[in-house]
Gaussian input, Z-matrix of N, CA and C with variables (Angstrom, degrees):
# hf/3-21g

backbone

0 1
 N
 C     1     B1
 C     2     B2     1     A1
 N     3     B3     2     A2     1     D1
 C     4     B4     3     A3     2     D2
 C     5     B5     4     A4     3     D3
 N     6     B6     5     A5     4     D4
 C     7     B7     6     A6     5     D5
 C     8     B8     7     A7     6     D6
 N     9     B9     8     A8     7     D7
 C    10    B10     9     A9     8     D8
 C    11    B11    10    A10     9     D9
 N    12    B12    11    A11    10    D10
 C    13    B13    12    A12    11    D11
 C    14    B14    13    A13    12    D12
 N    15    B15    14    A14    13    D13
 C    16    B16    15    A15    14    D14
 C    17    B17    16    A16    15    D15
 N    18    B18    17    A17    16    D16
 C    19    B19    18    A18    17    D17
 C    20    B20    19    A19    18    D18
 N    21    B21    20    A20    19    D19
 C    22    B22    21    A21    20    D20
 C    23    B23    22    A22    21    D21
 N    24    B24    23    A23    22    D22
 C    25    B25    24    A24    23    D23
 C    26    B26    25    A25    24    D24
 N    27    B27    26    A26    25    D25
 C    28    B28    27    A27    26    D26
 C    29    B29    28    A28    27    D27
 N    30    B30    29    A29    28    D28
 C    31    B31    30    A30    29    D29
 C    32    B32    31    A31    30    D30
 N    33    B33    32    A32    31    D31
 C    34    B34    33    A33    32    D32
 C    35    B35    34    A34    33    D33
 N    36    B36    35    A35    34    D34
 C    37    B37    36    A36    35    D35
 C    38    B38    37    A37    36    D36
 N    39    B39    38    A38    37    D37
 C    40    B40    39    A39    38    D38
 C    41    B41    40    A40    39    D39
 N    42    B42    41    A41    40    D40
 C    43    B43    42    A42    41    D41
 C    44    B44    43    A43    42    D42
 N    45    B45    44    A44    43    D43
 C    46    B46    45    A45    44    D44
 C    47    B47    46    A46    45    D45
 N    48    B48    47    A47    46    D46
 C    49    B49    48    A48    47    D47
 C    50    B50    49    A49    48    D48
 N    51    B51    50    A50    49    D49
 C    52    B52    51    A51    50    D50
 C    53    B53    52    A52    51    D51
 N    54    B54    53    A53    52    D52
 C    55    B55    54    A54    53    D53
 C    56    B56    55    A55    54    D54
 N    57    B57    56    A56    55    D55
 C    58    B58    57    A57    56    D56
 C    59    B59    58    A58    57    D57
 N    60    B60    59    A59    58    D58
 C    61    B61    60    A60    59    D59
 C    62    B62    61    A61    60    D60
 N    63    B63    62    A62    61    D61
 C    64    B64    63    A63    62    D62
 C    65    B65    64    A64    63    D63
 N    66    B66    65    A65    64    D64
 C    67    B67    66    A66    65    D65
 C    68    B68    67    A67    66    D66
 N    69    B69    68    A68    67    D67
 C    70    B70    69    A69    68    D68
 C    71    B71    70    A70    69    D69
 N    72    B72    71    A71    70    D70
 C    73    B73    72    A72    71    D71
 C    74    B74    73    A73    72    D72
 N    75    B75    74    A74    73    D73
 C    76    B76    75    A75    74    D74
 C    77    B77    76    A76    75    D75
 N    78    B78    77    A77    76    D76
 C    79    B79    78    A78    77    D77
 C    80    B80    79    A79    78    D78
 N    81    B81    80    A80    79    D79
 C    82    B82    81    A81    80    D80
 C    83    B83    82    A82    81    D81
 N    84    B84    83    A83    82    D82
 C    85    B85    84    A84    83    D83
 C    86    B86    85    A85    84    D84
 N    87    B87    86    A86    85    D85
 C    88    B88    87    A87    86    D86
 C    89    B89    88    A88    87    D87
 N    90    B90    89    A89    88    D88
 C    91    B91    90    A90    89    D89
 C    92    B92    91    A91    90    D90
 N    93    B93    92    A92    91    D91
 C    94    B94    93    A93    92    D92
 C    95    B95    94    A94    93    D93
 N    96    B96    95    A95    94    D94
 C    97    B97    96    A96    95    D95
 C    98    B98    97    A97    96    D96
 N    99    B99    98    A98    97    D97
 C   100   B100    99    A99    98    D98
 C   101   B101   100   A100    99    D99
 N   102   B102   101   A101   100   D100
 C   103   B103   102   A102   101   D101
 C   104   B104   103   A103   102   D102
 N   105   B105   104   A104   103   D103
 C   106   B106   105   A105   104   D104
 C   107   B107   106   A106   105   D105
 N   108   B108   107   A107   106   D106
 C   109   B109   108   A108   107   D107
 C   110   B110   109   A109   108   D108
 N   111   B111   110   A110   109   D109
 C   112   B112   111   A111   110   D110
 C   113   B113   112   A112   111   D111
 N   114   B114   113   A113   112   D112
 C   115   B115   114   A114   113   D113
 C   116   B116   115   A115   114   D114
 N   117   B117   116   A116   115   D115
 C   118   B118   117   A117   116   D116
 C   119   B119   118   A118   117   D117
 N   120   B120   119   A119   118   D118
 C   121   B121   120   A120   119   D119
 C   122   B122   121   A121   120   D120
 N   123   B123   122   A122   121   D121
 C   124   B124   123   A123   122   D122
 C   125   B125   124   A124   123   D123
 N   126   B126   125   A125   124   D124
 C   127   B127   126   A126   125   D125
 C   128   B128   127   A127   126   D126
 N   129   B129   128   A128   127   D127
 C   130   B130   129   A129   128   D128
 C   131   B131   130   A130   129   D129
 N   132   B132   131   A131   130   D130
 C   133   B133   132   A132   131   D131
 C   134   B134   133   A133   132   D132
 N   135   B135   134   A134   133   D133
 C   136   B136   135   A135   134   D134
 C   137   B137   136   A136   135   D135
 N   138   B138   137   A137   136   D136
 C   139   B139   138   A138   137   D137
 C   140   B140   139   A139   138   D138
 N   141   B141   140   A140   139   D139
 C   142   B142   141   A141   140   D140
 C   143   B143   142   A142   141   D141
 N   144   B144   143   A143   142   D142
 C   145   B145   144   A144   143   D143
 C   146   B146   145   A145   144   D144
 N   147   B147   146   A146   145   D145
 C   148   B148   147   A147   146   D146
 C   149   B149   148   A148   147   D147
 N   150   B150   149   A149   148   D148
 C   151   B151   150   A150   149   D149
 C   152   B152   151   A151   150   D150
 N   153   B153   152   A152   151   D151
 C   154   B154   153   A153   152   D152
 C   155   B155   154   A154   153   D153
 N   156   B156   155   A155   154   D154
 C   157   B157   156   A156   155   D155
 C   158   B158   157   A157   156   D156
 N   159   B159   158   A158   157   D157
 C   160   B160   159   A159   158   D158
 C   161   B161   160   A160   159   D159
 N   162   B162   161   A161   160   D160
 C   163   B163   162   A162   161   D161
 C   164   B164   163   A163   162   D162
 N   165   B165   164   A164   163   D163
 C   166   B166   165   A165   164   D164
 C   167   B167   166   A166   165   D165
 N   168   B168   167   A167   166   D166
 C   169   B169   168   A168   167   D167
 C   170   B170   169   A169   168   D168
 N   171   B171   170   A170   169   D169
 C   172   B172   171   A171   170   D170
 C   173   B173   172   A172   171   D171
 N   174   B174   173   A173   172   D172
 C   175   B175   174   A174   173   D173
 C   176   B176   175   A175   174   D174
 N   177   B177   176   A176   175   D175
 C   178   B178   177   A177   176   D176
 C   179   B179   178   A178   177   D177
 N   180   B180   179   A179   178   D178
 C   181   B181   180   A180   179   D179
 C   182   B182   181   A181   180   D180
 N   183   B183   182   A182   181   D181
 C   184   B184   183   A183   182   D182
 C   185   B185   184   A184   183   D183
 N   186   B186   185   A185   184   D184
 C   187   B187   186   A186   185   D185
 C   188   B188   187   A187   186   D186
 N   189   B189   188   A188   187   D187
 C   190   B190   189   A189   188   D188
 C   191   B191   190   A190   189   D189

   B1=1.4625
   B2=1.5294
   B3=1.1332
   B4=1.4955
   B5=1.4858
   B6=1.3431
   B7=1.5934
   B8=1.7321
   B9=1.2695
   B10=1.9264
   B11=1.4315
   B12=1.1865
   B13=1.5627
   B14=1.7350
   B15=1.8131
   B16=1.7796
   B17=1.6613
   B18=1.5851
   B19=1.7840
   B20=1.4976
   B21=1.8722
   B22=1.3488
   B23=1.6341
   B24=1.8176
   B25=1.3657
   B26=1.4496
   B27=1.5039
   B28=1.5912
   B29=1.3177
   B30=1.0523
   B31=1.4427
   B32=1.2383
   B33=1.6847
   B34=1.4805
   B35=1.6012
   B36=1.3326
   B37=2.0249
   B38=1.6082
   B39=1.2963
   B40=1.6469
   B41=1.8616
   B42=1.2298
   B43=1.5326
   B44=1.7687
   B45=1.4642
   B46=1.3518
   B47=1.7351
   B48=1.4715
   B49=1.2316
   B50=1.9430
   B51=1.2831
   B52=1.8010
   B53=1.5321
   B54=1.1451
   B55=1.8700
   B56=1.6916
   B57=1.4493
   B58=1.3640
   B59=1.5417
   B60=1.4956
   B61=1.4020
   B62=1.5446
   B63=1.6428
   B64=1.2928
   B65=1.2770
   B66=1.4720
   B67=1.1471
   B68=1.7702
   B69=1.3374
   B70=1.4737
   B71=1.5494
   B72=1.5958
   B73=1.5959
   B74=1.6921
   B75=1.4245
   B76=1.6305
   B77=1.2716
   B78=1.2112
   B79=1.3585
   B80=1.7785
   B81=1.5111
   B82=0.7255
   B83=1.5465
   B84=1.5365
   B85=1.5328
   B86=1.6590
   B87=1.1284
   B88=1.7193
   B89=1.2855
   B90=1.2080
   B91=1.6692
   B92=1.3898
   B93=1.6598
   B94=1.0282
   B95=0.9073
   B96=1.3871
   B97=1.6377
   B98=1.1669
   B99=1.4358
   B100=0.8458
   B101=2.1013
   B102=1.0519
   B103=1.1551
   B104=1.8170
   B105=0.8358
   B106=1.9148
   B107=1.0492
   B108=1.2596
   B109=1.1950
   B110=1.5434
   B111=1.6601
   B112=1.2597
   B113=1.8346
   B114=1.8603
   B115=1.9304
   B116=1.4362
   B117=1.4416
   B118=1.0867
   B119=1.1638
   B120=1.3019
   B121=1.6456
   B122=1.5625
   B123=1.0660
   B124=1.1779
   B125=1.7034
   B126=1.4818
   B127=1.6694
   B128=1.6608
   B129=0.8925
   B130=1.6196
   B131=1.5467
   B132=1.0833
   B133=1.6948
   B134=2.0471
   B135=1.1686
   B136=1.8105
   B137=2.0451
   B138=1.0199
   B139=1.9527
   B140=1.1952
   B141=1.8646
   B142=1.5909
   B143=1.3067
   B144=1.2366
   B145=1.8648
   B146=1.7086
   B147=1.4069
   B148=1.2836
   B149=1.4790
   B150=1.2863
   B151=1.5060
   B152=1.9285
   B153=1.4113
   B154=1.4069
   B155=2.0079
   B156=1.0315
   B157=1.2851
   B158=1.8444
   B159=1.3459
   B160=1.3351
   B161=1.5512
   B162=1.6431
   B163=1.3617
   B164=1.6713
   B165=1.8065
   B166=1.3373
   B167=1.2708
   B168=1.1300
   B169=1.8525
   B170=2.0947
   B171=1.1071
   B172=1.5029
   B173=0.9139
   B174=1.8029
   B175=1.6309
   B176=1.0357
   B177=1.7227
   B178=1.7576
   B179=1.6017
   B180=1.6485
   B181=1.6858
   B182=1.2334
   B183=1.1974
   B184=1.5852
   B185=1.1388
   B186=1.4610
   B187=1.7774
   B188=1.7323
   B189=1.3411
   B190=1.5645
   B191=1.6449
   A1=110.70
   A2=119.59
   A3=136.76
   A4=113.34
   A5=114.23
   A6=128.80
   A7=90.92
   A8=104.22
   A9=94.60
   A10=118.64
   A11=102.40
   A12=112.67
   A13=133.67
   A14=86.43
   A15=87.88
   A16=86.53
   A17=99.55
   A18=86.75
   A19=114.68
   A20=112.54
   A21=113.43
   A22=122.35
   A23=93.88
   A24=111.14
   A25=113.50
   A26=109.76
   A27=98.48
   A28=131.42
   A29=133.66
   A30=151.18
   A31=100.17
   A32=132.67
   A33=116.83
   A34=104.15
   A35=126.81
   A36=129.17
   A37=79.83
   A38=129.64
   A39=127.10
   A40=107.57
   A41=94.34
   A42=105.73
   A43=113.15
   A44=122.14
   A45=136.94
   A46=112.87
   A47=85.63
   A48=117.15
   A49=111.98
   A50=114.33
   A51=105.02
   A52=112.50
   A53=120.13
   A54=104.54
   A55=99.50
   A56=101.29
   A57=105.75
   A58=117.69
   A59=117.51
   A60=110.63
   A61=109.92
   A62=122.42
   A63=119.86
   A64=142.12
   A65=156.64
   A66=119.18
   A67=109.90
   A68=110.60
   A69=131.60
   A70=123.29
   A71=121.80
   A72=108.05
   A73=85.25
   A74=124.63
   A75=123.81
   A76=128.37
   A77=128.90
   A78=127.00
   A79=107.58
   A80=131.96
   A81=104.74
   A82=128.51
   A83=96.90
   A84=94.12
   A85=113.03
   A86=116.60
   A87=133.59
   A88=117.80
   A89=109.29
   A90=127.96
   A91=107.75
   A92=115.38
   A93=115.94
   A94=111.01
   A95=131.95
   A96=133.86
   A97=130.72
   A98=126.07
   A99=130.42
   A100=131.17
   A101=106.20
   A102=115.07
   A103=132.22
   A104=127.39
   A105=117.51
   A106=101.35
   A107=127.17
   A108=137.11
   A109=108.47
   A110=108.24
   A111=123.00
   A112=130.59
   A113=77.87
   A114=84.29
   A115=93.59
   A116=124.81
   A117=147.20
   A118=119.92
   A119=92.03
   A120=109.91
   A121=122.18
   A122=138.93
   A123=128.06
   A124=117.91
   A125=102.89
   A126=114.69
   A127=111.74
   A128=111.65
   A129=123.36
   A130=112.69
   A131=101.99
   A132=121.59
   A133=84.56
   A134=115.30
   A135=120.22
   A136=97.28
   A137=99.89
   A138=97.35
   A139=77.83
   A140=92.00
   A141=98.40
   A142=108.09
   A143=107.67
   A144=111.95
   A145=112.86
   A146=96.51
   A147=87.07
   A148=131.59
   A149=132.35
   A150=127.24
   A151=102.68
   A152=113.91
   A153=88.90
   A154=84.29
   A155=139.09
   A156=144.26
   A157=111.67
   A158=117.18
   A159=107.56
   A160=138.21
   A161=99.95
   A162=119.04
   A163=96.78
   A164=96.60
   A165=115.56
   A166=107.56
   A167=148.87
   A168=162.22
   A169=79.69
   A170=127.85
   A171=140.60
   A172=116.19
   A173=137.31
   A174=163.35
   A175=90.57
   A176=110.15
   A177=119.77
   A178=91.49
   A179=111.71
   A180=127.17
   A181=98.82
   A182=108.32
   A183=118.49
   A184=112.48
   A185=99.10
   A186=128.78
   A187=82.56
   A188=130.76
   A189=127.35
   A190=107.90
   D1=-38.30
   D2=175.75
   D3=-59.51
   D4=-32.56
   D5=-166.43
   D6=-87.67
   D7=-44.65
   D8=178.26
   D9=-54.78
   D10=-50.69
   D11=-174.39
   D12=-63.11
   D13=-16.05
   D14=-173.43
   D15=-119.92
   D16=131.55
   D17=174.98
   D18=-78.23
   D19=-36.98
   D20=166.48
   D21=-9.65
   D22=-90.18
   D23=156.63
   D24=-10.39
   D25=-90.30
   D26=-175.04
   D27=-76.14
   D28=20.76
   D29=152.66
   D30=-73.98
   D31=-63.02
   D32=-167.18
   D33=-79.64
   D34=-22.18
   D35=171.84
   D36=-48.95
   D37=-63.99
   D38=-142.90
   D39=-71.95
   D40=-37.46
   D41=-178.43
   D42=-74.59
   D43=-36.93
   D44=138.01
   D45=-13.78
   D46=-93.11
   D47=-178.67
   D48=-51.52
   D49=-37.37
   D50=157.11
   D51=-83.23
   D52=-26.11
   D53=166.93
   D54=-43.36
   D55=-75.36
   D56=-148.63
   D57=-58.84
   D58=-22.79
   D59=-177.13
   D60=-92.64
   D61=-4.61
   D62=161.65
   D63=-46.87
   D64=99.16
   D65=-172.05
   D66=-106.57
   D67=142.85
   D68=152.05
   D69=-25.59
   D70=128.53
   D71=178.66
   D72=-92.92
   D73=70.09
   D74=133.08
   D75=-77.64
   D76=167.36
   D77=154.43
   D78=-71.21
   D79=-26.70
   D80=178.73
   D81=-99.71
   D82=-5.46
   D83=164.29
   D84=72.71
   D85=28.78
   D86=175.86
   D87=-124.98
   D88=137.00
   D89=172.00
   D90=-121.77
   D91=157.01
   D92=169.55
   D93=-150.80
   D94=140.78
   D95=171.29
   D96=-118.38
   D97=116.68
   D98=-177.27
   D99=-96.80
   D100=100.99
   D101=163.66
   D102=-19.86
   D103=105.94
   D104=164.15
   D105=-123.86
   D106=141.36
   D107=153.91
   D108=-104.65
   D109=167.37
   D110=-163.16
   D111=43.76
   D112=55.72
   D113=-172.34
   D114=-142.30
   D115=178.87
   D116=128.71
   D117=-137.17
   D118=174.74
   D119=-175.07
   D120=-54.15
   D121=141.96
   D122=175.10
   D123=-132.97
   D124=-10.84
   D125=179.33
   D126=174.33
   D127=135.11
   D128=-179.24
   D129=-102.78
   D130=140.64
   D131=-146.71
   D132=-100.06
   D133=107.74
   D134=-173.31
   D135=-61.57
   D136=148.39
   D137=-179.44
   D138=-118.06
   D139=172.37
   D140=178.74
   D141=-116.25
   D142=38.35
   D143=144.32
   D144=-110.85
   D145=133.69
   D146=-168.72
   D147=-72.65
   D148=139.25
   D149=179.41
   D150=98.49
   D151=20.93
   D152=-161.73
   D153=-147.47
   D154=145.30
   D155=-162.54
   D156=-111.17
   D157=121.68
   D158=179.68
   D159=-94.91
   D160=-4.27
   D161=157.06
   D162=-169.67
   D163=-177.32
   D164=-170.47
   D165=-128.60
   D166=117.32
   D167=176.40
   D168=-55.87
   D169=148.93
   D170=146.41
   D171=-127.57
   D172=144.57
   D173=163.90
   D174=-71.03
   D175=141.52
   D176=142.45
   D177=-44.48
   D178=168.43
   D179=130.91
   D180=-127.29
   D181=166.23
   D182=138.29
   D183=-118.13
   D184=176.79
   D185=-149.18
   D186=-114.30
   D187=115.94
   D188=-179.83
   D189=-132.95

């Protein structure tokens, strides 16, 4: 019920949810995601396919 109401929320379930069912042209065919907490974004790393990002720079935060 919570996931209807905030679009945020379901924008990042959806963005989640297309990482994980994507697959990689590797041979090994693995993804992994890794979690940080107490960050944001601070700059996105350009890939060289176009329209698609190959990492993200993150800030400390704190929790105050």
């Amino acid at each position: 019920e919570e996931l209807k109401n905030s679009r945020i929320q379901k924008r990042v379930y959806e963005l989640f949810c297309k990482g994980a069912s994507q697959h990689l042209n590797t041979t090994s065919c693995q993804r992994e995601l890794h979690f940080v907490f107490f960050r944001k974004p601070d700059s996105f790393l350009q890939s060289d396919t176009e329209g698609r990002v190959s990492g993200v720079h993150l800030e400390k935060t704190v929790l105050k």
